[in-house]
C-alpha positions as CSV (number, residue, x, y, z in Angstrom):
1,X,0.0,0.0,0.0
2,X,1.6,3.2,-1.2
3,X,1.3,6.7,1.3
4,X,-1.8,8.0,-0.1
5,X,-3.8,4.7,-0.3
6,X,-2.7,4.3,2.9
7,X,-3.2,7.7,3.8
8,X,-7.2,7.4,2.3
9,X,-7.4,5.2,4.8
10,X,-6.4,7.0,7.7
11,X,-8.6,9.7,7.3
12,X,-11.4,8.0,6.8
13,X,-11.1,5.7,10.1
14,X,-10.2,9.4,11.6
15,X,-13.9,10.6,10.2
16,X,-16.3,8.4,11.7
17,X,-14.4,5.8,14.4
18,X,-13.6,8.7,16.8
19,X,-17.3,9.7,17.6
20,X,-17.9,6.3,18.9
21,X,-15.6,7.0,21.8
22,X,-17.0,9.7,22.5
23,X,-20.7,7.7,22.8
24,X,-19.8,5.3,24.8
25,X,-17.7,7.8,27.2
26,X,-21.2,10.2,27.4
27,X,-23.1,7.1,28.2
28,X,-20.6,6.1,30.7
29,X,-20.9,9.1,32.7
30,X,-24.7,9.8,31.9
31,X,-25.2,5.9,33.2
32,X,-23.1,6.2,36.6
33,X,-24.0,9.9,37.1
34,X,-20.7,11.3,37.3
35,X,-20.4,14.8,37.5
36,X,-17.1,15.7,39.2
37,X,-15.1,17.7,36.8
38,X,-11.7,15.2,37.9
39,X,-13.5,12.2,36.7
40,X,-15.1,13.8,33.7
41,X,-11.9,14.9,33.0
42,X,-10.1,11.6,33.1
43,X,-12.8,10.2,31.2
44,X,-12.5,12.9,28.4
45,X,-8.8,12.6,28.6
46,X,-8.8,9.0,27.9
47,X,-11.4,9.4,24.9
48,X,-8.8,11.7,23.5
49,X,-5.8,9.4,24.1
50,X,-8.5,6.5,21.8
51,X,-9.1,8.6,19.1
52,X,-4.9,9.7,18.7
53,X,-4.4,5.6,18.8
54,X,-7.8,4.7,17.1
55,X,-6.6,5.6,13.2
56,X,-3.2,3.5,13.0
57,X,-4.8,0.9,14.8
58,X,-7.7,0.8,12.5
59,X,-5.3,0.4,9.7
60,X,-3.5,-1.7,11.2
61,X,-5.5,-4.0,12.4
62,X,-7.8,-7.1,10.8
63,X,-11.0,-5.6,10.0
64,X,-14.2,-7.4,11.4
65,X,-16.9,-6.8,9.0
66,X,-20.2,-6.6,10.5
67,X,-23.6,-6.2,7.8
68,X,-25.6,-3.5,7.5
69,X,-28.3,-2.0,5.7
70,X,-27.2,-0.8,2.4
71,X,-27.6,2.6,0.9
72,X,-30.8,2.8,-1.8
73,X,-30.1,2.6,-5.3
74,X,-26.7,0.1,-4.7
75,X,-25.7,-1.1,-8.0
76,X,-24.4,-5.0,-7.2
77,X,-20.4,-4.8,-7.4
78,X,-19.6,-7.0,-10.3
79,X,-15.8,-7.7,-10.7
80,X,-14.9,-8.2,-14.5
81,X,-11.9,-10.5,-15.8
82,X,-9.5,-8.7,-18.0
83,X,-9.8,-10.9,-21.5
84,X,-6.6,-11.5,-22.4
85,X,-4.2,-14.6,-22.4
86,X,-2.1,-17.1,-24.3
87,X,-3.9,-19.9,-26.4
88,X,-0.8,-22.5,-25.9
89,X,0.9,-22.7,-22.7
90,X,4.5,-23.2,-23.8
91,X,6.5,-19.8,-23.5
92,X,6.7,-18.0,-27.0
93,X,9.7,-19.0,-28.9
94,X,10.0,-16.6,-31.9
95,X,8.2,-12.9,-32.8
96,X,4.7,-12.3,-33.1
97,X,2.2,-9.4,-33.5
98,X,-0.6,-8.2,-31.3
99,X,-2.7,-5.3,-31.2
100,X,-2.9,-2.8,-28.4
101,X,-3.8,-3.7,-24.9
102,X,-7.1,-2.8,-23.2
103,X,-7.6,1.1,-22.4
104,X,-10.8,0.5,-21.0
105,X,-10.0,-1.7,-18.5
106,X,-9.8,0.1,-15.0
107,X,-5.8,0.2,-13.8
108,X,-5.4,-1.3,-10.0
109,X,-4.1,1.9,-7.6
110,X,-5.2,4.6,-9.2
111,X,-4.1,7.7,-7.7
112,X,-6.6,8.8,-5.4
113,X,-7.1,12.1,-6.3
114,X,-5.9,15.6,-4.1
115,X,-7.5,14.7,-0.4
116,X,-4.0,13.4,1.1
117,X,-2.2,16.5,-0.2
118,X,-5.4,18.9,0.8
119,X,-5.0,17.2,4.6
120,X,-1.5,18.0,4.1
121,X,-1.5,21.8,3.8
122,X,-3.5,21.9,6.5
123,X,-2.0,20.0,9.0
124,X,1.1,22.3,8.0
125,X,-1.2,25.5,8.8
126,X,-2.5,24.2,12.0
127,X,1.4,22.9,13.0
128,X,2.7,26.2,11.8
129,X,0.2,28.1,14.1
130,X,0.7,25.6,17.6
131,X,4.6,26.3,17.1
132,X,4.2,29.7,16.8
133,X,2.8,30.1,20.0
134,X,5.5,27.0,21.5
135,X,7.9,29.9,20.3
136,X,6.1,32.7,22.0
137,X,5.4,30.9,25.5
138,X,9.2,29.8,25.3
139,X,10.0,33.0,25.0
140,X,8.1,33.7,28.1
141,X,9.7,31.1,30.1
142,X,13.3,32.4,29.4
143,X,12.3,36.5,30.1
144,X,10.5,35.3,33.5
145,X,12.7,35.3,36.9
146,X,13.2,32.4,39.1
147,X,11.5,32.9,42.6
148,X,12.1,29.7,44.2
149,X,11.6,25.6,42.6
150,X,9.4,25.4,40.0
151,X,7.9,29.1,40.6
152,X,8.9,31.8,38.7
153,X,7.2,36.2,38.1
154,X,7.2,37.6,34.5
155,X,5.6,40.9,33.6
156,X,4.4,39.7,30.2
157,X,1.6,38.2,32.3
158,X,-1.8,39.5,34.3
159,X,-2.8,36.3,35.2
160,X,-1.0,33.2,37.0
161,X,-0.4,30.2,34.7
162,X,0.9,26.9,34.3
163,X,3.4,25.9,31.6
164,X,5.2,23.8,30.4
165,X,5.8,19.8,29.0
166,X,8.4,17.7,30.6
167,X,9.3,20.1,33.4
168,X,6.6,22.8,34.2
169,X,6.3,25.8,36.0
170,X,3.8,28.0,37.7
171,X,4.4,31.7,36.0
172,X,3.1,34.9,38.2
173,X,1.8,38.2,37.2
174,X,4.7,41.0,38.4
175,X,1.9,42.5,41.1
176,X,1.8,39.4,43.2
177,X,3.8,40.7,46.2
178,X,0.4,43.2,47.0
179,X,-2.1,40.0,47.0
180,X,-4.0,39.4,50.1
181,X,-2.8,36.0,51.9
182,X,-5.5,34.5,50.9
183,X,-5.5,35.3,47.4
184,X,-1.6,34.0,47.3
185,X,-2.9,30.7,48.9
186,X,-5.9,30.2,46.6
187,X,-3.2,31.0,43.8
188,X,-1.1,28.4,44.8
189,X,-2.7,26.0,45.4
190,X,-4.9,26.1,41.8
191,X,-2.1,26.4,39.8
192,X,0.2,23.4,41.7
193,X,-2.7,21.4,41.5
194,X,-2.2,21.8,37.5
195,X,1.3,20.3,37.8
196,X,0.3,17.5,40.0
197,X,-2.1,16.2,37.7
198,X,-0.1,16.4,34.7
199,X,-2.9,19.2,33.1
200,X,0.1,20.6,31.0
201,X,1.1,17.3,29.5
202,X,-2.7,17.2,28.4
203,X,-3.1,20.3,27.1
204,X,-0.3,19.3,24.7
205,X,-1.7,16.1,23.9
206,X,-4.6,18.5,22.8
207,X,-3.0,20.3,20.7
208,X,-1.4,17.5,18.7
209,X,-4.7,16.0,18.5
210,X,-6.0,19.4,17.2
211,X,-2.6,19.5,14.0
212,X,-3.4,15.7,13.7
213,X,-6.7,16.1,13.1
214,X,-7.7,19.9,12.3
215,X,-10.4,18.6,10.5
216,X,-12.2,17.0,12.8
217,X,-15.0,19.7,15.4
218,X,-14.6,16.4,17.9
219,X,-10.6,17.5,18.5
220,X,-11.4,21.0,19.0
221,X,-14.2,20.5,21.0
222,X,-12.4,17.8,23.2
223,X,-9.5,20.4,23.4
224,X,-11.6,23.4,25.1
225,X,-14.0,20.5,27.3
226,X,-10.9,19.2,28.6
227,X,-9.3,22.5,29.1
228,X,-12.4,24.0,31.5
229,X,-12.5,20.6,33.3
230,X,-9.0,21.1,33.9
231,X,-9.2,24.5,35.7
232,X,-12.9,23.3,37.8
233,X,-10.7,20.1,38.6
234,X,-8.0,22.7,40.2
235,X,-10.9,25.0,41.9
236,X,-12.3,21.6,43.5
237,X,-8.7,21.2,44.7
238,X,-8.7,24.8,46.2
239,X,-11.8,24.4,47.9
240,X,-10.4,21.6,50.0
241,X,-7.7,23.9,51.6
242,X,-9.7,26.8,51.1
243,X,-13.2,27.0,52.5
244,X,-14.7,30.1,51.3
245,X,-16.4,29.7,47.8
246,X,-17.6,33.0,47.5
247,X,-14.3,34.5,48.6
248,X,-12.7,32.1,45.9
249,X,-15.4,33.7,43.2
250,X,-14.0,36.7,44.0
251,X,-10.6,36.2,43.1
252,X,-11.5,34.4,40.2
253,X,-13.4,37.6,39.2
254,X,-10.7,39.6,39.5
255,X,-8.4,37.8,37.6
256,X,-11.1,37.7,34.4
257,X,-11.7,41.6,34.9
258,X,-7.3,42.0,34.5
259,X,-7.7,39.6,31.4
260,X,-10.7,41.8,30.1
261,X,-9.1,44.9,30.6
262,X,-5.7,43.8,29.0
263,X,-7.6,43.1,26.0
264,X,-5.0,40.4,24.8
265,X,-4.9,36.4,25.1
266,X,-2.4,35.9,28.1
267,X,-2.3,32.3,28.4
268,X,-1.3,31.2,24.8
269,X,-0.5,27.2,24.3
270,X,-0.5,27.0,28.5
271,X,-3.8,27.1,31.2
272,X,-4.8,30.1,32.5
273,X,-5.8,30.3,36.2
274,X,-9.0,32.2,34.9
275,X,-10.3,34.1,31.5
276,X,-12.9,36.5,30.4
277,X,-15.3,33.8,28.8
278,X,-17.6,31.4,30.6
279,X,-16.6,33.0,34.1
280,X,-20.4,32.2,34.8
281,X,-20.3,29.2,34.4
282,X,-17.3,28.5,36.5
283,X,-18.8,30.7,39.8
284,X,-21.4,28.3,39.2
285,X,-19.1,25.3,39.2
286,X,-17.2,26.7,42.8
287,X,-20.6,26.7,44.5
288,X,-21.6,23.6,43.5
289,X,-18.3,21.8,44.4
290,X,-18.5,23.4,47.6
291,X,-21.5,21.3,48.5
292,X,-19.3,17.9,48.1
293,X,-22.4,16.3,46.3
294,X,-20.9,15.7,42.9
295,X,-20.1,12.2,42.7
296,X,-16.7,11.4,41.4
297,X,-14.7,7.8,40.2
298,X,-12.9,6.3,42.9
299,X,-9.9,4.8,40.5
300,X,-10.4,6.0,37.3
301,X,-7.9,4.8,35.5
302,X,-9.1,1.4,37.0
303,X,-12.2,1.7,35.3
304,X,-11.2,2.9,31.9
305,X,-9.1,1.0,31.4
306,X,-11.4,-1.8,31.6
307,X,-13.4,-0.1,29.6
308,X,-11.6,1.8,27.4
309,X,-9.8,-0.4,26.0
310,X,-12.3,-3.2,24.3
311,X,-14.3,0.1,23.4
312,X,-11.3,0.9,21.5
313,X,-10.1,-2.4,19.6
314,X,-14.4,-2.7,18.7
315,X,-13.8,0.6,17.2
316,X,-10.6,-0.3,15.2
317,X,-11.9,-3.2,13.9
318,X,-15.7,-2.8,12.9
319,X,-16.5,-2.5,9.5
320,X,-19.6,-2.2,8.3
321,X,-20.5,-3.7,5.2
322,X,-23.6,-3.7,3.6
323,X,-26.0,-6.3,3.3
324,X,-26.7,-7.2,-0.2
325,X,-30.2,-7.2,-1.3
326,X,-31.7,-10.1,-2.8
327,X,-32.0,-9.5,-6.4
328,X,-35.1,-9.6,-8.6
329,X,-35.7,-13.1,-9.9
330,X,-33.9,-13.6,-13.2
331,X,-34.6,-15.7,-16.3
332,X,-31.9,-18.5,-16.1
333,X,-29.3,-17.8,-18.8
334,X,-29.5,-20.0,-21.7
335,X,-26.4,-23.1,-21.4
336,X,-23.4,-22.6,-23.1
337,X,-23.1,-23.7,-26.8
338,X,-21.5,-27.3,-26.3
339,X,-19.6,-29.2,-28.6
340,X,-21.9,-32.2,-30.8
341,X,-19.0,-34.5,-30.4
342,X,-15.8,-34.3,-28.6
343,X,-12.4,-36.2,-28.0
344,X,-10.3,-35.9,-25.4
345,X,-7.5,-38.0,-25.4
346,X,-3.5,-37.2,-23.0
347,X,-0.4,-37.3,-25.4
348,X,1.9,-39.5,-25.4
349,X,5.9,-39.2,-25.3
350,X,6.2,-39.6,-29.6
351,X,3.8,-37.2,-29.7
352,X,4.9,-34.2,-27.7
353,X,8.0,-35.1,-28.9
354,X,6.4,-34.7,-32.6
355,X,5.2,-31.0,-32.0
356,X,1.9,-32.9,-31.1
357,X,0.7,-33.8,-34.2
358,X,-0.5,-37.1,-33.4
359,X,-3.7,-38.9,-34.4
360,X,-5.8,-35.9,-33.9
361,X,-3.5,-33.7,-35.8
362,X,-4.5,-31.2,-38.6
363,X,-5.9,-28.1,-39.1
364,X,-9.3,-26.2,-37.1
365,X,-11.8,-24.9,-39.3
366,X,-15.1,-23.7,-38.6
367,X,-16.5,-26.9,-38.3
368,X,-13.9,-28.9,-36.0
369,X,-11.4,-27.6,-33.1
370,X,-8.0,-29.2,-32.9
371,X,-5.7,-28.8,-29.8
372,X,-2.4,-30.4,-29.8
373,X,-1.0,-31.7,-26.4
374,X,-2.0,-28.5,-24.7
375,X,-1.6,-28.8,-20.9
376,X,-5.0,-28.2,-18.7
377,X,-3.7,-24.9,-17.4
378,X,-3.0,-23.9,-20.8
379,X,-6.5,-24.9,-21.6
380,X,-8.1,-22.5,-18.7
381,X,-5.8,-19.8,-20.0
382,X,-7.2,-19.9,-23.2
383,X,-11.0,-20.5,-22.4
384,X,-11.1,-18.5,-19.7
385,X,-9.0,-15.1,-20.8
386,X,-8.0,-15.4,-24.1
387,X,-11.1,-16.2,-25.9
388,X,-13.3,-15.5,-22.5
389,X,-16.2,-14.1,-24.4
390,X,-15.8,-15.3,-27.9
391,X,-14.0,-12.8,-29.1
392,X,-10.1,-13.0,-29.8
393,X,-7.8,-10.9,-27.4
394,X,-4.3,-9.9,-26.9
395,X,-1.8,-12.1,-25.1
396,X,-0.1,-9.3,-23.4
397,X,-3.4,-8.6,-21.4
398,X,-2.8,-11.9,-19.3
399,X,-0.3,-10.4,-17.2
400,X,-3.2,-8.6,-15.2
401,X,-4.8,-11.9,-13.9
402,X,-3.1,-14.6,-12.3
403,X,-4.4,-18.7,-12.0
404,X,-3.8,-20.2,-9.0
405,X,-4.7,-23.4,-7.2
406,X,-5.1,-26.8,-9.0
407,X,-3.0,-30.1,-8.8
408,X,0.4,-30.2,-9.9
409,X,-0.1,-32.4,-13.1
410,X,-2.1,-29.5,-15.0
411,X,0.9,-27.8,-15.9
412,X,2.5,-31.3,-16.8
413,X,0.4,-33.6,-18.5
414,X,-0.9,-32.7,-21.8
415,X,-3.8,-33.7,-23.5
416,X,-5.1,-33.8,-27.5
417,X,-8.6,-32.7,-28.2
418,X,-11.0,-33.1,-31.3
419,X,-14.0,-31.4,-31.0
420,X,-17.0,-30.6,-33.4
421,X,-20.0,-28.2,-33.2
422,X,-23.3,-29.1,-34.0
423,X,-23.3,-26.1,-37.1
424,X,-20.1,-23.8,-38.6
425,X,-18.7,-22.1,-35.5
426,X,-16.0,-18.8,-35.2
427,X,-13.2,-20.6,-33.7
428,X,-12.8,-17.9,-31.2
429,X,-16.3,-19.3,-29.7
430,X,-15.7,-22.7,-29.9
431,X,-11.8,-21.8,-27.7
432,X,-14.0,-19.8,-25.6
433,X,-17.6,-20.3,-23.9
434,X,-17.7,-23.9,-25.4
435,X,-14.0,-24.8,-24.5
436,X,-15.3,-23.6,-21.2
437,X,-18.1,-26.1,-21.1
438,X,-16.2,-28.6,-22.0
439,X,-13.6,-28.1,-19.5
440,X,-16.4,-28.1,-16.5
441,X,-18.0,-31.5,-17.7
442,X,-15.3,-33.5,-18.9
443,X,-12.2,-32.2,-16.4
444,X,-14.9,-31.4,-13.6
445,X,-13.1,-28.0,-13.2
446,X,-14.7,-25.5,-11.0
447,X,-13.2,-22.2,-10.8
448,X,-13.9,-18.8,-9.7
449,X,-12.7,-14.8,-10.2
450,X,-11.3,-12.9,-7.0
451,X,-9.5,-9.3,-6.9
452,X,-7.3,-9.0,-3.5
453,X,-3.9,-6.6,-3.3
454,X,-0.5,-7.9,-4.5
455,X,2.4,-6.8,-5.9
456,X,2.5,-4.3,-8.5
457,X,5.5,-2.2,-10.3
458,X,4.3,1.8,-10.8
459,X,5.1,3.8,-14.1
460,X,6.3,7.1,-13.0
461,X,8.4,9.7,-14.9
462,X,11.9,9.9,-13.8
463,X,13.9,12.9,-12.7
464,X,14.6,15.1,-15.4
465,X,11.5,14.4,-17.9
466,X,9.9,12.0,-19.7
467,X,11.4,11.9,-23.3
468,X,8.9,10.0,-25.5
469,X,8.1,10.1,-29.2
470,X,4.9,11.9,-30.2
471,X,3.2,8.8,-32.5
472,X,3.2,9.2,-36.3
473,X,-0.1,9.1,-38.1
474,X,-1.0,6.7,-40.4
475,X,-2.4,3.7,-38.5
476,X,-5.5,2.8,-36.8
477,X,-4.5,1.9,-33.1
478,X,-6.4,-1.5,-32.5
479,X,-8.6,-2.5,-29.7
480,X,-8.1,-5.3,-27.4
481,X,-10.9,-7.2,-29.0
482,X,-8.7,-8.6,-32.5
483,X,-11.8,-9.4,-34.1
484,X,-13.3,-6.2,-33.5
485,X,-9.8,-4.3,-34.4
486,X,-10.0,-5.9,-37.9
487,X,-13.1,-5.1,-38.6
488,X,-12.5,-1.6,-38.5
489,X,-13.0,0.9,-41.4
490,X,-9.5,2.1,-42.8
491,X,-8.5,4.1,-45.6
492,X,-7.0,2.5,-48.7
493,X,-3.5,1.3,-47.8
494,X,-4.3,1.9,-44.1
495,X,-3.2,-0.9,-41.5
496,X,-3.7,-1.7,-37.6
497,X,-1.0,0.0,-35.8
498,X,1.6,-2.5,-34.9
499,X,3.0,-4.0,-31.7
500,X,5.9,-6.1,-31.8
501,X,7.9,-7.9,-29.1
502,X,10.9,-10.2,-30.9
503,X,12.9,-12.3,-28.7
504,X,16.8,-12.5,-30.1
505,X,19.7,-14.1,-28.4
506,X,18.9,-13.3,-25.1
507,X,17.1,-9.9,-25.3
508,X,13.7,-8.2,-26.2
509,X,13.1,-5.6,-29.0
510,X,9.9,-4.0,-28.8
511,X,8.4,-1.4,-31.0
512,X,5.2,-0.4,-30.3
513,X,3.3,2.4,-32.7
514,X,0.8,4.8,-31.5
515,X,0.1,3.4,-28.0
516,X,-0.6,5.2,-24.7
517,X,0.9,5.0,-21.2
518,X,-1.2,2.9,-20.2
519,X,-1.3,0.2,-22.6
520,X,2.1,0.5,-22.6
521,X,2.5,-0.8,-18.9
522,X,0.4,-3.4,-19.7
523,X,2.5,-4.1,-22.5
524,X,5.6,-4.2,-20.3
525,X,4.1,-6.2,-17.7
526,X,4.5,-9.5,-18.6
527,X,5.5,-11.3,-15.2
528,X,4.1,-12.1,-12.2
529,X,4.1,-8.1,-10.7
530,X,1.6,-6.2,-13.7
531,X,2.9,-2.3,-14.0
532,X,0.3,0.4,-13.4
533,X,0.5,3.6,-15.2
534,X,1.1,6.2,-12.9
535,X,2.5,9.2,-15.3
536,X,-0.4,11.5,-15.3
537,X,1.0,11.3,-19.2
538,X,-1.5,11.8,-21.9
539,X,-1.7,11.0,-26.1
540,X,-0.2,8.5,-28.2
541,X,3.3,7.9,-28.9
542,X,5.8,5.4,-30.4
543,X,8.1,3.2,-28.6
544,X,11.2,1.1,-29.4
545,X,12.8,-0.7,-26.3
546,X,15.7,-3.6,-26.3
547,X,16.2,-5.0,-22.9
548,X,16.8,-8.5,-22.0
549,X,14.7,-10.8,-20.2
550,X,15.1,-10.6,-16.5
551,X,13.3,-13.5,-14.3
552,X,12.5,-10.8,-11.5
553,X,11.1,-7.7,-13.4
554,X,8.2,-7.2,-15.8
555,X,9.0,-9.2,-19.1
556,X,10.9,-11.6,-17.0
557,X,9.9,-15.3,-17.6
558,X,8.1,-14.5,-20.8
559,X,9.7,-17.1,-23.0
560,X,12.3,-20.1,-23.3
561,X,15.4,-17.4,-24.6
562,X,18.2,-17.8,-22.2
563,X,19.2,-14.3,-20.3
564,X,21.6,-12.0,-21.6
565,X,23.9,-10.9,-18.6
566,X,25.8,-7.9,-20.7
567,X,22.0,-6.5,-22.0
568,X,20.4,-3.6,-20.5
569,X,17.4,-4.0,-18.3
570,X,14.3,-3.2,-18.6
571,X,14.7,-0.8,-15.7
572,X,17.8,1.2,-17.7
573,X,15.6,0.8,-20.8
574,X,12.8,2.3,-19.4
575,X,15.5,5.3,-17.9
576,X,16.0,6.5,-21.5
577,X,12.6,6.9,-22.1
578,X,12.7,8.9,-18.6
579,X,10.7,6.7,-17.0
580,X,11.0,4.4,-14.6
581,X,9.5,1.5,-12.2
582,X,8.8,1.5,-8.7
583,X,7.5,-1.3,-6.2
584,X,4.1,-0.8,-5.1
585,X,0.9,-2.8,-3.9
586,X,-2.9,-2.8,-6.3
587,X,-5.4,-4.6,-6.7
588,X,-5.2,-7.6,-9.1
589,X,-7.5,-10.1,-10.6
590,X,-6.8,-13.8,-9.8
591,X,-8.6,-16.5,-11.3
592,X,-8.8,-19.5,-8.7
593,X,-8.9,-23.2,-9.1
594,X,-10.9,-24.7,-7.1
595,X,-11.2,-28.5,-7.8
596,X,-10.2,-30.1,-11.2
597,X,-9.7,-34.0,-12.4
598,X,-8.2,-36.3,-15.0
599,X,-10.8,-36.4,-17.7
600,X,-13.0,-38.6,-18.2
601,X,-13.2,-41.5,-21.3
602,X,-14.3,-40.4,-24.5
């Protein structure tokens, strides 16, 4: 999975994963009635930790897919097969010609558009601003003066605040040598209580969450809730030392009327001992913490814990995938065309050894289909993506589906068949559907289409340019379909544009006219790892390439030529065109075996 794909994915289990945290903790305290601002605040803190953890873990971790209804109007997903494939399954020994590769088949990993670099400008915007005002508060630190321990006085404040990460420290205004006594021990003992609870190292956690996820209201809002729980967690410690809630209003109230009449945000990145907003609210809070009924957690990190955590791996691993609706009845498709007679017979040794022309050797024709000592693999390959609807496609287009499963012997044992149709047939239906047919009755195959990620190469420009040669007109680029390309209208003396990959002492010399990026990468991906076009290049253009074959890269394994160690690879073949190839992961088509066997007697 390449950063954006894997970046899609982290924004959207940042979207919708998060709120459920925040449910379950609103239930939790809704359900045991807690209304002390420590617990709420250990409880909101710990929802903030989940939904910093909850997106890597969600990407992480195995998904558990759980049904739901589905959305009106949901088309049923149908995943094609790419035609393609080679009608015999020994590897191509001399030059042939194709036509062009599919365009119209959707590439595996597209690039998924702007969002990743959109969520990157503005997590820079939101990181630029937090650090601005690290710079500013750090600033303040180093101008302040020591008083004693972790106290210190600064002028650039008018109210008292506490700061700071890994070592913080309680900041007074420059007046507070004329504060009554009590005033200096209400002070104190609010803004100590900060440090002993760690407020400063949640506040910062806040602010990460808030660059992390600037797009989310559930971040800021957790950031200012957890913010005033902090300071009416600090007032409820105050009140224990200090007695006197209205005297403690008081103070508060003149500390918000200094921060009013400075007419300037004093506490910046740090927490504030009190501020001009929501000062009602908090008088209100004192008095009702005075009265010691607000019922608090005993061991809150105990309990969520316990909680928390399960909460938090449901939330990583739900899914929810829709439930498919049962479809309207259909007519039952009409059977397969099937063959009026067939033989099926395996090869023996003189007649492999004889090209396989042994007593069902000759020529097809519209009225008979001839197979020479074709293995059963090479069989599926044709039926099943060469000729997969009847029609005729190119053998480069195989590389984009993969057959798996199935016994060992059905890439060994090979077998002559001699088949004939009930009427004239195009031979690329009787290789295809009927072949198919065939195949299921007589070698009781059963087989099925999946698309899952593997291993792709990516088509990217290299540094510097690419330098490719604008196509020549004068040819009619053909379709995948060979049938269909041939039947095209052309001008007198006009031909299919041609595509030609020649195997000669080791190496490969391709020339390809008028073809696109993307059909080029199919072109080019001829091994077990496809190549996905990821230019952004547009147009047509003509392309001449010698490279030899390498086992490990695209066009590896292609054919029976022995290597060339002194020939260029395709990677430094592909540099001259400034292109180039890089690992990646997409989605791929595999066609599975699921059971096969010998066939049957004729």
């Amino acid at each position: 999975m390449n950063w954006e794909s894997w970046g899609i994915e982290f924004l959207g289990a940042s979207l919708v994963r998060p709120f459920g945290l925040a449910v379950v903790a609103w239930l939790m305290l809704r359900l045991l009635r807690v209304r002390h601002p420590a617990s709420r605040h250990a409880v909101w803190t710990a929802v903030l930790i989940g939904i910093l953890l909850l997106p890597v873990l969600s990407v992480v971790a195995p998904h558990w897919k759980v049904p739901v209804l589905p959305r009106k109007h949901d088309g049923a997903a149908v995943v094609g097969l790419a035609p393609g494939g080679s009608e015999s399954g020994g590897s191509v020994t001399g030059g042939f010609e194709v036509g062009s590769v599919d365009s119209g088949v959707r590439e595996a990993g597209d690039r998924p558009g702007g969002l990743p670099y959109i969520y990157l400008v503005g997590l820079l915007a939101v990181v630029t601003y937090q650090l601005a005002g690290w710079v500013l508060l750090r600033r303040l630190v180093l101008r302040s003066r020591l008083l004693r321990g972790r106290l210190r006085e600064s002028n650039d404040v008018v109210t008292p605040v506490a700061v700071g990460v890994w070592r913080p420290v309680v900041i007074l205004p420059g007046g507070w040598r004329g504060w009554t006594a009590d005033t200096k021990r209400a002070v104190l003992a609010h803004e100590f209580a900060h440090l002993r609870r760690h407020d400063t190292l949640v506040s910062a956690l806040a602010r990460v969450a808030q660059c992390v996820f600037w797009f989310h209201p559930l971040a800021w809002w957790l950031s200012r809730k957890i913010a005033e729980l902090a300071e009416l967690a600090c007032d409820a410690a105050v009140l224990e030392r200090v007695d006197d809630p209205a005297g403690y209003s008081r103070i508060l109230l003149e500390f918000a009327d200094a921060v009013n009449r400075a007419g300037r945000r004093v506490a910046l990145p740090g927490l504030a001992m009190a501020a001009g907003s929501g000062m009602d609210r908090r008088i209100d809070g004192v008095f009702e913490l005075s009265s010691g009924t607000m019922r608090k957690l005993s061991r809150p990190g105990v309990l969520l814990a316990l909680m928390g955590l399960p909460v938090m791996c449901l939330a990583a691993i739900f899914e929810p995938a829709p439930v498919q609706r049962p479809a309207a009845p259909q007519p039952a498709p009409a059977p397969a065309a099937k063959f009026e007679v067939a033989s099926v017979k395996p090869c023996k040794e003189a007649d492999t050894l004889q090209g396989g022309r042994g007593a069902s050797g000759g020529r097809s024709s519209p009225v008979r289909l001839r197979i020479d000592c074709q293995t059963v693999k090479d069989l599926i390959q044709s039926a099943y993506l060469r000729y997969a609807n009847g029609e005729g496609h190119s053998p480069w287009v195989i590389a984009s589906t993969r057959i798996e499963g199935g016994p060992a012997w059905i890439n060994s044992e090979r077998y002559m068949i001699d088949a004939k149709p009930e009427d004239a047939t195009a031979q690329e239906t009787m290789r295809g559907p009927m072949m198919q047919r065939l195949l299921e009755e007589r070698f009781q195959l059963k087989i099925h289409r999946e698309t899952r990620e593997a291993p792709v190469y990516e088509l990217t420009v290299a540094k510097g340019g690419a330098k490719l040669q604008p196509a020549k007109e004068g040819c009619i680029p053909a379709s995948i379909a060979w049938a269909t390309a041939q039947a095209q209208p052309r001008a007198p003396g006009q031909e299919l544009c041609r595509v030609m990959v020649m195997p000669s002492g080791g190496l490969f010399t391709l020339d390809a006219q008028s073809m696109s990026l993307g059909d080029f990468s199919k072109l080019i991906g001829l091994s077990g790892r496809p190549v996905i076009d990821k230019t952004g290049i547009a147009g047509l253009f003509d392309f001449h390439l010698v490279f030899a074959r390498d086992e490990s890269a695209p066009g590896g394994g292609a054919d029976t030529v022995a290597p060339d160690p002194g020939g260029p690879s395709i990677f430094a073949a592909l540099k001259d065109l400034g292109l180039k190839l890089e690992a990646g992961k997409g989605a791929r088509e595999f066609l599975v075996i699921d059971s096969v066997e010998r066939p049957s007697g004729n």
